[in-house]
C-alpha positions as CSV (number, residue, x, y, z in Angstrom):
1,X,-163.1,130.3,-6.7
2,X,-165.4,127.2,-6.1
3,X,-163.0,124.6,-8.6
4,X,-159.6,126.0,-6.3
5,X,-161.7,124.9,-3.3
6,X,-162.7,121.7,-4.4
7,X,-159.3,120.9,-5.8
8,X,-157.5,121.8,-2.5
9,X,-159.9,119.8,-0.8
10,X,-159.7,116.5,-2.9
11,X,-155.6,117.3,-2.6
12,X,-156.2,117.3,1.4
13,X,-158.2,114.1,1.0
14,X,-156.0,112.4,-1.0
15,X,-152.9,113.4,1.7
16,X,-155.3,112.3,4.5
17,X,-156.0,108.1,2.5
18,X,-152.4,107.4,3.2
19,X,-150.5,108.8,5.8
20,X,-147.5,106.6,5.0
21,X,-146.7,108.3,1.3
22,X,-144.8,111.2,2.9
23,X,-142.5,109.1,5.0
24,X,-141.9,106.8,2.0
25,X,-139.4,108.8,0.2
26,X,-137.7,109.5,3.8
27,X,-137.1,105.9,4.5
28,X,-135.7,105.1,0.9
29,X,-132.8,108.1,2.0
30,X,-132.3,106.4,5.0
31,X,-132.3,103.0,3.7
32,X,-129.6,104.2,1.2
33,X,-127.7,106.3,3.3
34,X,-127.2,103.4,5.2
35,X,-125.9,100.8,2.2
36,X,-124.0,103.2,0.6
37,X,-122.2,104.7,3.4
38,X,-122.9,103.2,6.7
39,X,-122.2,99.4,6.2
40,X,-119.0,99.7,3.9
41,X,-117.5,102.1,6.7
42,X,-118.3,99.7,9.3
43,X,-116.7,96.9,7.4
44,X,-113.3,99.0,6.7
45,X,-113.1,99.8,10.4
46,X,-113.6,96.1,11.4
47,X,-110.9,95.0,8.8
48,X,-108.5,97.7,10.7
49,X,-109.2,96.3,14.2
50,X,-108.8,93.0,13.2
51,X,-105.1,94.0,11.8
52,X,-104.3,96.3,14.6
53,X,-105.3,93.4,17.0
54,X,-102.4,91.0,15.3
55,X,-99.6,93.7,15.6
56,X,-96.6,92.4,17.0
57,X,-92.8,93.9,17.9
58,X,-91.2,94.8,15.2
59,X,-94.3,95.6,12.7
60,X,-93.7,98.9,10.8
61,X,-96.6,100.9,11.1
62,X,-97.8,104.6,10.1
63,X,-99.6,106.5,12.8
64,X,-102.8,108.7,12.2
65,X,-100.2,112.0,12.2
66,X,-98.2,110.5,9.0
67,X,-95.1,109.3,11.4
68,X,-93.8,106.2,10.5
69,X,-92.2,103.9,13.1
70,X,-91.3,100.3,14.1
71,X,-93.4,99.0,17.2
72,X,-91.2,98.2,20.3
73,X,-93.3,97.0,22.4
74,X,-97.1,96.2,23.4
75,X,-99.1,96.7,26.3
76,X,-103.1,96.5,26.3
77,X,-103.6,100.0,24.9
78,X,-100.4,101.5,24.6
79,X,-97.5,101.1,21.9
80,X,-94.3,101.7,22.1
81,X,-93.3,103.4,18.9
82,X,-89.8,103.7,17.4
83,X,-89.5,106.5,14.8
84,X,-85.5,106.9,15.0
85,X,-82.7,105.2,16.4
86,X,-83.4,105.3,20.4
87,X,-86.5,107.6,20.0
88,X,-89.2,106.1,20.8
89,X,-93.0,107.4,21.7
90,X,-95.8,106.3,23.3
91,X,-99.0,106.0,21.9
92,X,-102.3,105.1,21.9
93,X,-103.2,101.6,19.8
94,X,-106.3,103.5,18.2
95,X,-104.0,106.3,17.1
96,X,-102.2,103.8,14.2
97,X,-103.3,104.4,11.0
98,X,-101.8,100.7,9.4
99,X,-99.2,98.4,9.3
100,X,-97.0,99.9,6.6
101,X,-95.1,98.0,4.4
102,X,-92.0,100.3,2.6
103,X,-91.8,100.0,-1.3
104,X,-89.5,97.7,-2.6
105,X,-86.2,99.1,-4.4
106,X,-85.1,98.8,-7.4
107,X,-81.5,97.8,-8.4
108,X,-81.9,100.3,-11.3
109,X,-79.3,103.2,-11.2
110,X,-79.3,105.8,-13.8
111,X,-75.6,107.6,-14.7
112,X,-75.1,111.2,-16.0
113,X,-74.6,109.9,-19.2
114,X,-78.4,108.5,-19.0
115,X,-77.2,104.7,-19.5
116,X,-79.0,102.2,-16.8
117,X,-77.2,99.9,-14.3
118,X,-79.0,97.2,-12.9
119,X,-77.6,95.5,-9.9
């Protein structure tokens, strides 16, 4: 019973010499947290501002729903959005996702009889 005393009480005196060793392990997370996540997050979402801020008429561009249009027209906030011929929407500059550029296209065309044409 005495060596459990004495051991919890060099235990509480060794806690009580640095008060500093319990948050240590805390800051390291957060210090982390922050390099791993935080910062490359931050950077992506700058690159996307500075690209949404150089849009002009006639970009193509994929909104945050997965529509994919050709901007109209610009004003401050609002875009003008065509997603088909003479429908266009409204929306919000923060609501596009990207400028999207469409995949090129091949000339290759494959017949029934599995032989390629190129063109």
């Amino acid at each position: 019973m005495l060596a459990t005393t004495l051991f919890l009480l060099a235990e509480g005196a060794a806690a009580a010499a640095s008060p500093f060793s319990g948050f240590l392990p805390i800051i390291l997370m957060v210090g982390v947290f922050y390099f791993l996540v935080i910062r490359p997050q931050s950077k992506l979402e700058k690159d996307r501002k500075l690209r949404l801020s150089k849009l002009d008429k006639g970009d193509q561009v994929r909104l945050n729903g997965g529509i994919l249009g050709r901007v109209a027209s610009i004003e401050d906030q609002i875009v003008l959005v065509e997603i088909a011929d003479k429908v266009k929407i409204k929306v919000l500059k923060a609501e596009i996702a990207d400028k999207w550029e469409p995949p090129a296209v091949s000339g290759t065309v494959v017949k029934t009889d599995g032989t390629e044409v190129r063109s």
